[in-house]
LUMPAVO-228459 format. One record per residue (C-alpha): residue number from 0; residue in three letters; x, y, z. Coordinates in steps of 0.02 Angstrom, whole numbers. Example, Ala and Ser with C-alpha at 12.3 -4.5 7.8 and 13.67 -1.06 7.14 Angstrom:
2
     i    aa       c1       c2       c3
     0   Ala      615     -225      390
     1   Ser      684      -53      357
***
This chain:
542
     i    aa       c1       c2       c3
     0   Unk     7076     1789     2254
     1   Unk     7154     1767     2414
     2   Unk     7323     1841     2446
     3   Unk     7464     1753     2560
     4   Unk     7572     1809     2705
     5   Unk     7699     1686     2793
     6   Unk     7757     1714     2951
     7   Unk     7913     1645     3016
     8   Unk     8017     1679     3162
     9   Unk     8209     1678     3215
    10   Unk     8356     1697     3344
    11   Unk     8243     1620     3474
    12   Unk     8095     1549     3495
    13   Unk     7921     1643     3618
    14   Unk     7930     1797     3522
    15   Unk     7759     1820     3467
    16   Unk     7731     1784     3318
    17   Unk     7566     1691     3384
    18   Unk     7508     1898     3443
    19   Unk     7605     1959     3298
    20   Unk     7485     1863     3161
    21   Unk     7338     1908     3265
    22   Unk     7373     2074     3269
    23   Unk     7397     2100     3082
    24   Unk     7262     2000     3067
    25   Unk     7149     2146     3156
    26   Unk     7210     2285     3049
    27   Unk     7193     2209     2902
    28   Unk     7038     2194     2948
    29   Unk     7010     2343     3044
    30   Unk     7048     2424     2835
    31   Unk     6886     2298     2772
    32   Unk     6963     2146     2718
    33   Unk     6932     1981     2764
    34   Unk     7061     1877     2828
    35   Unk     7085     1685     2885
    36   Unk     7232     1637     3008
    37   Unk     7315     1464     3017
    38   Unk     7454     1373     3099
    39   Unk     7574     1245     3053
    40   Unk     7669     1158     3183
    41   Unk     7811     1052     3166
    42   Unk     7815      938     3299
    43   Unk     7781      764     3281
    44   Unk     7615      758     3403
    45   Unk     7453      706     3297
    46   Unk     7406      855     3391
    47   Unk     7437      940     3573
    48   Unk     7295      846     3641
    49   Unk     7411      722     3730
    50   Unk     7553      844     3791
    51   Unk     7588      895     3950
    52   Unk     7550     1078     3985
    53   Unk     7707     1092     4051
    54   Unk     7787     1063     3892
    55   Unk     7654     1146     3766
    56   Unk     7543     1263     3872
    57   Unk     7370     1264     3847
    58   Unk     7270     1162     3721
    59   Unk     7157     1275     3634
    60   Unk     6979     1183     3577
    61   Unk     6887     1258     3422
    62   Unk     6704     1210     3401
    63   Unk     6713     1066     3271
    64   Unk     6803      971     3427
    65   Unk     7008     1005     3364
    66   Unk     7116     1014     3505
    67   Unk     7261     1141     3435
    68   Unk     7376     1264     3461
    69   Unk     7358     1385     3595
    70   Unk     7406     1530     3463
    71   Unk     7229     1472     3391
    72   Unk     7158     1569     3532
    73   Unk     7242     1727     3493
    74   Unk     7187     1723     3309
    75   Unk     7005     1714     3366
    76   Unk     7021     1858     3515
    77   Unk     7092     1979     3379
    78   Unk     6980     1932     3253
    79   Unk     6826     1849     3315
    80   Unk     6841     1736     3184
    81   Unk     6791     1551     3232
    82   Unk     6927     1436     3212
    83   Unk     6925     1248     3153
    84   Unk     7015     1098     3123
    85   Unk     7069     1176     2958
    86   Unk     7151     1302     3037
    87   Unk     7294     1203     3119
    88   Unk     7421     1050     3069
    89   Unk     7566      979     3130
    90   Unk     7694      852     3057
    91   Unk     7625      714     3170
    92   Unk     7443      724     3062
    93   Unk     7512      754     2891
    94   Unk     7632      601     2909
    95   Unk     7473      514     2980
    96   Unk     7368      571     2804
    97   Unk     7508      525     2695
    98   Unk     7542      361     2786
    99   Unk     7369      317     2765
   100   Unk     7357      362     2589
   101   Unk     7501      264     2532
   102   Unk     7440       95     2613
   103   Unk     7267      126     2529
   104   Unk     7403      139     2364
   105   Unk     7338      324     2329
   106   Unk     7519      334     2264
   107   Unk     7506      214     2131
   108   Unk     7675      153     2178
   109   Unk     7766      305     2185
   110   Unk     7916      315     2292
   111   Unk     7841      441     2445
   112   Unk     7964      562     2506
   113   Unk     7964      722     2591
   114   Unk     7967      824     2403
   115   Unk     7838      801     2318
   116   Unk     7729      726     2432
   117   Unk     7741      805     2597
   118   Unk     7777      995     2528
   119   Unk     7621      951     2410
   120   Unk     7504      885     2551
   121   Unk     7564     1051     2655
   122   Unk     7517     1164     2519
   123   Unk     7344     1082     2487
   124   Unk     7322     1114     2666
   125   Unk     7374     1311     2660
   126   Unk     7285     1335     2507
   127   Unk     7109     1239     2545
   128   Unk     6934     1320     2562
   129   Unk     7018     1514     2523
   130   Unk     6898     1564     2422
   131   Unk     6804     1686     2538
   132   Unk     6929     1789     2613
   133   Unk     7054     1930     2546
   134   Unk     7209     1869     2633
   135   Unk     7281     1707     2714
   136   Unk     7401     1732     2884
   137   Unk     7504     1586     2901
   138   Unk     7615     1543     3026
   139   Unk     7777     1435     3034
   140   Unk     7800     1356     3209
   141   Unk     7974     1350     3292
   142   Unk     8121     1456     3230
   143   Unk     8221     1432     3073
   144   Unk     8345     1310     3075
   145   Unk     8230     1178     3173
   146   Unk     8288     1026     3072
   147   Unk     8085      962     3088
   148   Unk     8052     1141     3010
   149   Unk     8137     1120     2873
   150   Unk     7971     1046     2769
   151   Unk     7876     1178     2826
   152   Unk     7991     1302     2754
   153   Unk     8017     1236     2601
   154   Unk     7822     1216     2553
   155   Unk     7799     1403     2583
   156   Unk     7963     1429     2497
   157   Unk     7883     1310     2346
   158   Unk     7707     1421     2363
   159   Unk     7794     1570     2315
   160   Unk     7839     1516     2138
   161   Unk     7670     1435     2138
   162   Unk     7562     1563     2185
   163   Unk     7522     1717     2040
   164   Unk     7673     1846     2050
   165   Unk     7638     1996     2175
   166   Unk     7506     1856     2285
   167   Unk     7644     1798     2422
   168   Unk     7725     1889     2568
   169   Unk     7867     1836     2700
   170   Unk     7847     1922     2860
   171   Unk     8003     1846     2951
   172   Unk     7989     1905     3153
   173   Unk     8165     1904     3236
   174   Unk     8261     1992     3411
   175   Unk     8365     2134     3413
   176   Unk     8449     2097     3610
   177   Unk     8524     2257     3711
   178   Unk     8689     2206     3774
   179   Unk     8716     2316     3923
   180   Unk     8914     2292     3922
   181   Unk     8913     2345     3748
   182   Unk     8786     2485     3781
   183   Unk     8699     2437     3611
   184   Unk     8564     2340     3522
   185   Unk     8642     2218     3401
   186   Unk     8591     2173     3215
   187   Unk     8716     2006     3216
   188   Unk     8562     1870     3253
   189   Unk     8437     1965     3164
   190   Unk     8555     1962     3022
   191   Unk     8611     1774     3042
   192   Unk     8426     1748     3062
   193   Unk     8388     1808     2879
   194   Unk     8538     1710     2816
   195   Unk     8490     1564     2875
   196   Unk     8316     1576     2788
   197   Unk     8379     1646     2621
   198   Unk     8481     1482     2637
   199   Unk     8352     1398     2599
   200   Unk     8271     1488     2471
   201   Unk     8152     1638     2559
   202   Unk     8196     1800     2538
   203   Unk     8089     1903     2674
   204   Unk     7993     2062     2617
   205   Unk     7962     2117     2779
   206   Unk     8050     2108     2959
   207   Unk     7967     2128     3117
   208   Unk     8098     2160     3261
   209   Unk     8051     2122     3429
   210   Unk     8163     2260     3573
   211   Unk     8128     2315     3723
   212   Unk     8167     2512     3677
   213   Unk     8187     2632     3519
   214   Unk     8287     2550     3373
   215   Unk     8398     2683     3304
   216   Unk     8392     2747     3128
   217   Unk     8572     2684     3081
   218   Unk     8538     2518     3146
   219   Unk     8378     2489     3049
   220   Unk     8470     2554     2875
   221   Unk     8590     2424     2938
   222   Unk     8494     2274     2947
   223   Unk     8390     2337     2778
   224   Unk     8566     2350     2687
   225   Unk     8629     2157     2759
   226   Unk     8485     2061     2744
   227   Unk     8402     2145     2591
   228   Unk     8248     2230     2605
   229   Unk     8167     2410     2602
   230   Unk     8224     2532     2759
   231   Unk     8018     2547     2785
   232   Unk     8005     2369     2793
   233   Unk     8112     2345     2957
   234   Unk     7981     2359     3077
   235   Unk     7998     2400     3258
   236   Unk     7902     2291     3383
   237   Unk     7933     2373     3554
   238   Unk     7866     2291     3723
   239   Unk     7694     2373     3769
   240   Unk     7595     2352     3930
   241   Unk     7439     2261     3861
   242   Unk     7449     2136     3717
   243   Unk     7296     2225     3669
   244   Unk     7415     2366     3638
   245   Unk     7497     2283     3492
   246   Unk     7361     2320     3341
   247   Unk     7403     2512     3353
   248   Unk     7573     2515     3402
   249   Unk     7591     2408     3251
   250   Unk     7480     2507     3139
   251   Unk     7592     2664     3209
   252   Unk     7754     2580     3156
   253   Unk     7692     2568     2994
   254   Unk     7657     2382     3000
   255   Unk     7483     2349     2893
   256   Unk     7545     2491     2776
   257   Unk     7718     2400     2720
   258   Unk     7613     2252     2711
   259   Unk     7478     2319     2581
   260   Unk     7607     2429     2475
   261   Unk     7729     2260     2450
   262   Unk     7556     2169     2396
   263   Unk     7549     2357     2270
   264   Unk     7377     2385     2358
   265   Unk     7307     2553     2400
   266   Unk     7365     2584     2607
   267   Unk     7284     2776     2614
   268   Unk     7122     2693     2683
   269   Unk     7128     2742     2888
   270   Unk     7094     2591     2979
   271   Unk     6945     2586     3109
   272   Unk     7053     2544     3277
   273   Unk     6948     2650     3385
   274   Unk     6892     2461     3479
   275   Unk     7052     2452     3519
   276   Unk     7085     2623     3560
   277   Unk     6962     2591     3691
   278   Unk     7013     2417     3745
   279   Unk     7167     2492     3764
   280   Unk     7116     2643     3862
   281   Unk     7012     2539     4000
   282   Unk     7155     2408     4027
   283   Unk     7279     2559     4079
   284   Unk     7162     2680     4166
   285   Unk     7061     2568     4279
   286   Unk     6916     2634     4403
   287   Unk     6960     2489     4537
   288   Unk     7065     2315     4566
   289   Unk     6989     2147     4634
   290   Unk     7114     2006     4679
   291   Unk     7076     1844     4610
   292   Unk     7136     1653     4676
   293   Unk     7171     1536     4532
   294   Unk     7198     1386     4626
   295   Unk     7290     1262     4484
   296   Unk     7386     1109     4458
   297   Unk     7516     1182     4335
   298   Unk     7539     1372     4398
   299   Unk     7732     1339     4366
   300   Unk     7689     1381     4164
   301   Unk     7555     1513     4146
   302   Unk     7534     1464     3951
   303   Unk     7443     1316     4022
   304   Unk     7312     1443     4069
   305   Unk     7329     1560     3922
   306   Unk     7147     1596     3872
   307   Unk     7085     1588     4048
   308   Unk     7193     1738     4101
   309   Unk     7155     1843     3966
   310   Unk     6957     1803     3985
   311   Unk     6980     1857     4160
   312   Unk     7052     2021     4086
   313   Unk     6919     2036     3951
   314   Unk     6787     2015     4126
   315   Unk     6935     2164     4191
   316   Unk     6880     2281     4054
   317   Unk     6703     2241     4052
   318   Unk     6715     2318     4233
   319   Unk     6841     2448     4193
   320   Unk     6932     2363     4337
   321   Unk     7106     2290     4355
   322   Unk     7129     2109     4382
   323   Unk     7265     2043     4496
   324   Unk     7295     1864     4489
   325   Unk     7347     1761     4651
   326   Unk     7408     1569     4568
   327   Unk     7395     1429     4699
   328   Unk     7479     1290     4668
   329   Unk     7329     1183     4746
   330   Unk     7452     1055     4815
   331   Unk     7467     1166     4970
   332   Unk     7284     1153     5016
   333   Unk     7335      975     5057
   334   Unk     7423     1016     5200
   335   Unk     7390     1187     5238
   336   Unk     7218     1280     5288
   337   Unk     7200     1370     5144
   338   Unk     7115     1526     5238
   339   Unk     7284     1624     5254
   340   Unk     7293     1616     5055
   341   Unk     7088     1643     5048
   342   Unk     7059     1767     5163
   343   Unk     7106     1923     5052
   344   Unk     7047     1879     4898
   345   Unk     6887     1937     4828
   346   Unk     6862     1771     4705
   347   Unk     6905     1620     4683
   348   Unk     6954     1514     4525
   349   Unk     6973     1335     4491
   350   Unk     7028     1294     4315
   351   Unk     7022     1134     4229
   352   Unk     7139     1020     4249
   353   Unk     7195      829     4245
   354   Unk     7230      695     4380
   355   Unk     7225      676     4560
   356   Unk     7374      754     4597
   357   Unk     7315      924     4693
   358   Unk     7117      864     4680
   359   Unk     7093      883     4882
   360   Unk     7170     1049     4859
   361   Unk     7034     1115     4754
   362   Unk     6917     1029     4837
   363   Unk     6958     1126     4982
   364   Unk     6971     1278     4905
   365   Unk     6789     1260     4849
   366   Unk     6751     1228     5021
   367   Unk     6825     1394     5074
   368   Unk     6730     1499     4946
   369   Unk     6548     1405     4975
   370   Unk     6586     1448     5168
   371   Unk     6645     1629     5178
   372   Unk     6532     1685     5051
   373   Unk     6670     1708     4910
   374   Unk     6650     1719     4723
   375   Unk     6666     1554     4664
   376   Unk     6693     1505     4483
   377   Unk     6746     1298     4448
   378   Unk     6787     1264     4259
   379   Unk     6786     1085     4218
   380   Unk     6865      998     4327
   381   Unk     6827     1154     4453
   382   Unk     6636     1107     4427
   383   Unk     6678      925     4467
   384   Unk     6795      944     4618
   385   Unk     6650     1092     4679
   386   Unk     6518      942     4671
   387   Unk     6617      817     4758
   388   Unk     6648      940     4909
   389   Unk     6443      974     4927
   390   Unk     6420      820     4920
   391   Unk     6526      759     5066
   392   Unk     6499      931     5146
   393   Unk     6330      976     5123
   394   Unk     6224      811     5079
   395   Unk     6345      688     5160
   396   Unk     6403      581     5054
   397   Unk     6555      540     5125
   398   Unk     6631      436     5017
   399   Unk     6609      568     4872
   400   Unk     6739      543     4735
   401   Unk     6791      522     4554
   402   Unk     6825      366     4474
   403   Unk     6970      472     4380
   404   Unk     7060      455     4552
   405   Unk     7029      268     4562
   406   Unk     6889      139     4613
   407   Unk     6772      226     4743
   408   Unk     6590      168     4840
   409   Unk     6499      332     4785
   410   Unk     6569      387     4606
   411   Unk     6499      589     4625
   412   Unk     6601      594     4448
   413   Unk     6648      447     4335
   414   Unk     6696      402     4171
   415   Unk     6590      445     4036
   416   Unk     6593      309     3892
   417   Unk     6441      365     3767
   418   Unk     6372      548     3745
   419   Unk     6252      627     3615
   420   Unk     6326      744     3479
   421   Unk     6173      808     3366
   422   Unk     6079      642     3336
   423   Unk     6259      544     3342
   424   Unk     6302      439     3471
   425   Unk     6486      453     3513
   426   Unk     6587      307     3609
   427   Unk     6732      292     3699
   428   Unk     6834      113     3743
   429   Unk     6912      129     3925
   430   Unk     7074       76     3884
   431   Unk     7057      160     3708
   432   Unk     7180      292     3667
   433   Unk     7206      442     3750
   434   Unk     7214      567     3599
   435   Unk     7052      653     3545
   436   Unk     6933      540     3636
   437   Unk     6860      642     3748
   438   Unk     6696      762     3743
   439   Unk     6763      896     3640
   440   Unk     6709     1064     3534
   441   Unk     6547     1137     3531
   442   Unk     6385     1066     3644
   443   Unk     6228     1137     3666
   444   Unk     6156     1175     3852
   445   Unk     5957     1220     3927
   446   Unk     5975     1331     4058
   447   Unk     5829     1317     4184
   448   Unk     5731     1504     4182
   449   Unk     5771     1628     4318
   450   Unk     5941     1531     4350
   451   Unk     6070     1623     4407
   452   Unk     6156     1583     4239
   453   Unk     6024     1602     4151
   454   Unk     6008     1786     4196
   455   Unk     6193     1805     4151
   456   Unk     6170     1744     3962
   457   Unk     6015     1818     3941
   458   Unk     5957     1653     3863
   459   Unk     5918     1485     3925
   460   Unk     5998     1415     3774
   461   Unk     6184     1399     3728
   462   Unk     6336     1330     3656
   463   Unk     6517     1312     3739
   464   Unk     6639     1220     3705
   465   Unk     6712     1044     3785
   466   Unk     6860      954     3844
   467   Unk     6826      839     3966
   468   Unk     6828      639     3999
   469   Unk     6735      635     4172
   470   Unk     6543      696     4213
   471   Unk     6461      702     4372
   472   Unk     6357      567     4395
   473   Unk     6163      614     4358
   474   Unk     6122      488     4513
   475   Unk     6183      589     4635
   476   Unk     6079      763     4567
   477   Unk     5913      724     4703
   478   Unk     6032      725     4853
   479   Unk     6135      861     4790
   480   Unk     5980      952     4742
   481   Unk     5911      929     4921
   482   Unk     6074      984     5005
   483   Unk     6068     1150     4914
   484   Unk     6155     1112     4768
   485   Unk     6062     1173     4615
   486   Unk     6069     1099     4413
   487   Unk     6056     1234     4326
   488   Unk     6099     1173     4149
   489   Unk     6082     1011     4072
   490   Unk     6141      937     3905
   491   Unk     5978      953     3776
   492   Unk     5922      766     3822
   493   Unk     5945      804     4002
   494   Unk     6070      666     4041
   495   Unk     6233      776     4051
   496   Unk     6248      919     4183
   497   Unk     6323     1065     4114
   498   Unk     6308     1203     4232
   499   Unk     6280     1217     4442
   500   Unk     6263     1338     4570
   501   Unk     6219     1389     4739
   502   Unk     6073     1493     4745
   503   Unk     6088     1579     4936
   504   Unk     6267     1633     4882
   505   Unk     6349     1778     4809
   506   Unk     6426     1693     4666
   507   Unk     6436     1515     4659
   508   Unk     6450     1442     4490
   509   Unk     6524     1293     4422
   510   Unk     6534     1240     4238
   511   Unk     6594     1097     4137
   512   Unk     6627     1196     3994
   513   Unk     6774     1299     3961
   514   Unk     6684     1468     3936
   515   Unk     6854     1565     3917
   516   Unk     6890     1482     3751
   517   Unk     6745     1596     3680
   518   Unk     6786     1773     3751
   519   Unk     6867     1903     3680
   520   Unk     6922     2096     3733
   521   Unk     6785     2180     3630
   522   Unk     6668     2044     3667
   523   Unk     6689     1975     3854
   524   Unk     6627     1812     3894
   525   Unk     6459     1846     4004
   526   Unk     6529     1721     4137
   527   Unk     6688     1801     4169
   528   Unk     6597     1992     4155
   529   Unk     6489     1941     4292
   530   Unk     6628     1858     4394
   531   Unk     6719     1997     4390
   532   Unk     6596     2123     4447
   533   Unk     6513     2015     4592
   534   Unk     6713     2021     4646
   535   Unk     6698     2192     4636
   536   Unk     6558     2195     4732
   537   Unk     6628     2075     4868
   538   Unk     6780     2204     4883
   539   Unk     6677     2348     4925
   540   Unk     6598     2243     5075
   541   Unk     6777     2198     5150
***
């Protein structure tokens, strides 16, 4: 029977508990269990889908096609555990269920208010489809005291009465700040913190303390004695170098053990972190550096490009190499030569993205790599914006565009309106709405034999995963092919490219897929591994 451990967080909000669940997700099962992370967000969105990355960061795509959380993404590069629409819910999609259900009259009349039937429909959800694993993580977003929290907290504060005695944990995650005109850490908002929540009915077993140095031994029996827990179970969470550091420092504070001994479980078993003890060791000893260009749209918030940095760090340690990241704002390309930016790099990145805003910009910066001889990777929209510049460049088409950016004569990408998914056909109206329409989750590719890509996976078969609304246009592939511009991987019925390259290039590779949703530090994706070394290799030539 599964065992539960809620995570909530305090004084402010970005303090980890996102890494902190992942993490004790790994040493818990680093000691042989089996564990199952989820999420539950307040906000009102249906889901992030529809946000700005700005204001949420990145949207995080599992395979089954749910556009979530970008804390998903953590779960699944500590655990390697898939994650799925199950895994994540926000206020916006229960109110949505429950709305639904009352107009079909699932209520038989019944008054619908936030208790019972919201705090029920939020504990069905935590609870579901357990059965298989020895412990469920789940975390509260926000902090405590969000008023459009306050649900949330009171369904996990419900679960604990629900749930068999001994079979429910509260891991509450709060800030001890240094005040440097006081020359001390202080307890006051940790302790406010844990106030507020026993206000409304959680007592916390467990507090994880986020500092940036050594919390004294007065000041922990301090905050045990005000806000009522065990000395041992006031947990230090220091800043470390890597966030692949945080599994053993947490394991050294004591972290998993606390954990298993409040659930009266036997903690003598030494967990297996020698992974990490490696991951760990090639992140802060590398052999080399290589400078990589990540020429973006939203480089002002680097969340919107979470999983993409750290698979370029997972390609990092699959090198033993240090990767240094150079963000572009492609904007400048627009009015700038982008060679003084270019010209010292040893790769060059373009991410998804959205829009026209910036599109030239990437454009050119495609341009640059295909014509120095540069690594080139293009991600989504990359792949697009690396297909319109060959084909004004190399096959001369000038008019080359995307219908994303307007009406155009020669639509190089446009809209795509029906795609395959297994032996469903999937539809989307133009003006239909924006949320969860696109191609999203889990496709399968055919790589053409002795590809370039090909060679990388080892397989002319794969899956990645989607997020996309635009394709490049299949009419265009006989000019492009003649021009130098080579399909490498189609969609299973051949209609949908998937992958491209160049083949009398370095490094040229362009992919409508969003491989970095799939890598992970003890697992790097193949595409980024191989990025990363032929960047290597173009650094030893310079």
């Amino acid at each position: 029977m599964a065992r539960y451990i809620f995570i909530t967080g305090g004084v402010v909000s970005s303090l980890g508990k996102g890494l902190a669940s992942a993490a004790l997700g790994a040493l818990l099962q680093a000691r042989g269990f089996r564990v199952r992370l989820r999420k539950l967000d307040p906000y009102l969105n249906v889901d992030p889908g529809t946000m700005s990355p700005y204001q949420h960061g990145e949207v995080y795509v599992t395979d089954d096609g749910a556009e979530t959380d970008l804390d998903l993404g953590h779960y699944e590069r500590f655990t390697g555990n898939p994650a799925s629409q199950a895994d994540n819910i926000t206020t916006g999609r229960l109110y949505q269920n429950i709305i639904a259900k009352e107009r079909r009259g699932d209520y038989l009349g019944a008054t619908v208010q936030v208790i019972p039937h919201v705090t029920d429909a939020l504990k069905d959800f935590v609870l579901e489809g357990n059965d298989d694993v020895d412990f469920v993580l789940c975390e509260i977003g926000g902090t405590v005291g969000d008023i459009e929290a306050l649900p949330f907290f009171e369904a996990i504060r419900q679960l604990g009465n629900d749930l068999p005695r001994g079979d429910c944990l509260y891991v509450h995650l709060t800030l001890l700040p240094w005040l440097p005109s006081a020359g001390e850490l202080k307890t006051k908002p940790t302790q406010h913190s844990v106030k507020e929540l026993r206000s409304i009915g959680i007592q916390p077993d467990i507090l994880l303390c986020r500092s940036d140095r050594e919390i004294p031994k007065n000041e922990r029996r301090k905050i045990a004695l005000f806000c009522n827990v065990r000395e041992s179970a006031v947990i230090q969470a220091l800043d470390v170098a890597s966030i692949y550091d945080v599994p053993v420092a947490y394991h050294r504070e004591g972290f998993d053990r606390e954990v298993l001994e409040a659930f009266g479980m036997d903690a003598d078993k030494v967990p297996e972190l020698a992974i990490w003890d490696d991951i760990s060791n090639r992140v802060a000893n590398p052999e080399g550096s290589v400078k990589i260009a990540i020429v973006g749209k939203y480089t002002g918030l680097k969340d919107a490009y979470k999983s993409l940095i750290e698979a370029l760090t997972h390609g990092g340690i699959a090198n033993i190499v240090k990767v240094e990241l150079e963000w572009i704002e492609s904007e400048v390309f627009e009015a700038e030569d982008p060679t003084q930016y270019l010209e010292g790099v040893n790769g060059i990145l373009v991410p998804g993205g959205f829009g026209q805003r910036g599109a030239e910009g990437k454009i050119a910066a495609a341009r640059f790599a295909r014509e120095h001889n540069v690594p080139y990777f293009g991600i989504c929209f990359g792949m697009q914006m690396a297909i319109i510049e060959a084909a004004r460049n190399m096959a001369g088409i000038q008019g080359a565009n995307s219908t994303e950016f307007g009406e155009t004569s020669e639509p190089v990408v446009g809209l795509l309106t029906e795609w395959m998914k297994g032996n469903e056909l999937e539809q989307r109206l133009k003006d239909g709405d924006m949320g969860g329409t696109m191609r999203l989750g889990a496709y399968d590719a055919v790589l053409k034999n002795n590809s370039r890509i090909a060679d990388i996976y080892g397989s002319t078969e794969i899956s990645e995963r989607h997020r996309h609304r635009y394709e490049v246009n299949m009419s265009y592939r006989t000019k492009l092919e003649e021009a130098g511009m080579n399909f490498s991987g189609l969609s299973p019925d051949g209609l949908l490219p998937e992958t491209i390259e160049l083949a009398d290039h370095p490094w040229f590779v362009g992919v409508q897929y969003h491989p970095e949703l799939k890598s992970k530090p003890f697992e790097p994706h193949p595409l980024f591994a191989s990025f990363i070394a032929a960047a290597l290799e173009q650094s030893r030539l310079v």
